[in-house]
C-alpha atoms as one frame of an Amber mdcrd trajectory, in Angstrom:
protein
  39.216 215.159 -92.896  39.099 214.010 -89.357  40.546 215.933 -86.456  44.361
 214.211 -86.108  44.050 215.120 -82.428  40.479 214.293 -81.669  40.191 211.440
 -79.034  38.248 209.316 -81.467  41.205 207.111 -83.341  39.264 204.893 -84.301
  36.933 207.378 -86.564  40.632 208.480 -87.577  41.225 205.177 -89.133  38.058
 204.551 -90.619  38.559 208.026 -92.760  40.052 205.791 -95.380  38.407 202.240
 -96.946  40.701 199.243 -96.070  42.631 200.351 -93.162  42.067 197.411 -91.122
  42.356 195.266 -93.870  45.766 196.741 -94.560  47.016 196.220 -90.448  45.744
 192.556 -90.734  47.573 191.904 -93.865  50.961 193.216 -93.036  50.122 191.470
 -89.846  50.039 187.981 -91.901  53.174 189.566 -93.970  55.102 188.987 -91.274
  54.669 192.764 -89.991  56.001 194.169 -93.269  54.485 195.189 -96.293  54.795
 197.664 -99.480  51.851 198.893-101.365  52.216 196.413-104.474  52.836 193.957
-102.417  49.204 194.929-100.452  47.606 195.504-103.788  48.116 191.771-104.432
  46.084 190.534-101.230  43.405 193.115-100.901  40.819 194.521-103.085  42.608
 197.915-102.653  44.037 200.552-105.156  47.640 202.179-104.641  45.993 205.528
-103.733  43.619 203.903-101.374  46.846 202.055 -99.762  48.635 205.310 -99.771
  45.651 207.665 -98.366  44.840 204.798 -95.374  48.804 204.724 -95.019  48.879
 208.556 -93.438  46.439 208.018 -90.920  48.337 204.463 -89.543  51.585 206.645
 -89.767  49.379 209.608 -87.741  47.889 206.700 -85.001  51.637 205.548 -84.776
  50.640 202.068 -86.294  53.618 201.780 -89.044  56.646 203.451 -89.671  58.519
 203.419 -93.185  61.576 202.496 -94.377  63.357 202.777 -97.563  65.190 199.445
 -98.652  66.174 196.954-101.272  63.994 194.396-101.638  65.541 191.108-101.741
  63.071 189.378-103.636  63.376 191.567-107.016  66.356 194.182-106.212  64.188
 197.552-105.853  64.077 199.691-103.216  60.503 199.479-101.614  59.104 201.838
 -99.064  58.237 199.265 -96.512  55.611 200.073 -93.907  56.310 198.337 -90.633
  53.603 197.296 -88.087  55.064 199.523 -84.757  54.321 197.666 -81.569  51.192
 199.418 -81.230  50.246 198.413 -84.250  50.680 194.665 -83.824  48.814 194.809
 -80.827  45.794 196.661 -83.484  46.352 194.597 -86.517  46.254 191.435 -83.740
  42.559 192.899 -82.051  41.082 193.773 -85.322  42.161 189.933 -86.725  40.472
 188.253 -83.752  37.417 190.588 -84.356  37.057 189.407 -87.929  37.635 185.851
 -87.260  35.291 186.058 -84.759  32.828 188.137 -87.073  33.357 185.169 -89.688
  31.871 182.335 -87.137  28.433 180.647 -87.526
């Protein structure tokens, strides 16, 4: 496991598969997302989702929240792109668009 305090955040981040793929897709969620939601986009497991999930709580990229869902009724632990974290989940989307050009 990485140093949580080492000055290298970005080797934090890449501890887990997917964590950029997770910012950019509650990034395109609006800034909100819950795991089985994420499962549906990404070619991610729950545990994955939930390992990567501690380190973007640890970089102060999301915060959680417990609520009802309006869509089905259940409460969902919703992980919420901070301010920081949009700025991320924004930098690492223009880096793979611009990884994705001819």
């Amino acid at each position: 496991m990485i140093d949580r305090k080492s000055d290298n955040q970005i080797a934090m981040l890449e501890e887990y598969k997917g964590t950029f793929q997770i910012l950019i897709q509650i990034l395109k969620l609006d800034g909100e997302s819950y795991i089985a939601q994420l499962v549906d986009f990404l070619p991610l497991n729950n545990k994955t989702i939930r390992n990567a999930r501690g380190n973007l709580i640890s970089a102060e990229l999301i915060t959680l929240d417990e609520r009802l869902d309006p869509h089905d009724k259940k409460y969902r632990l919703f992980m919420i792109l901070t301010e920081k974290g949009k700025k991320v989940a924004e930098l690492a989307a223009n880096i793979e668009e611009e990884l994705r050009k001819e």
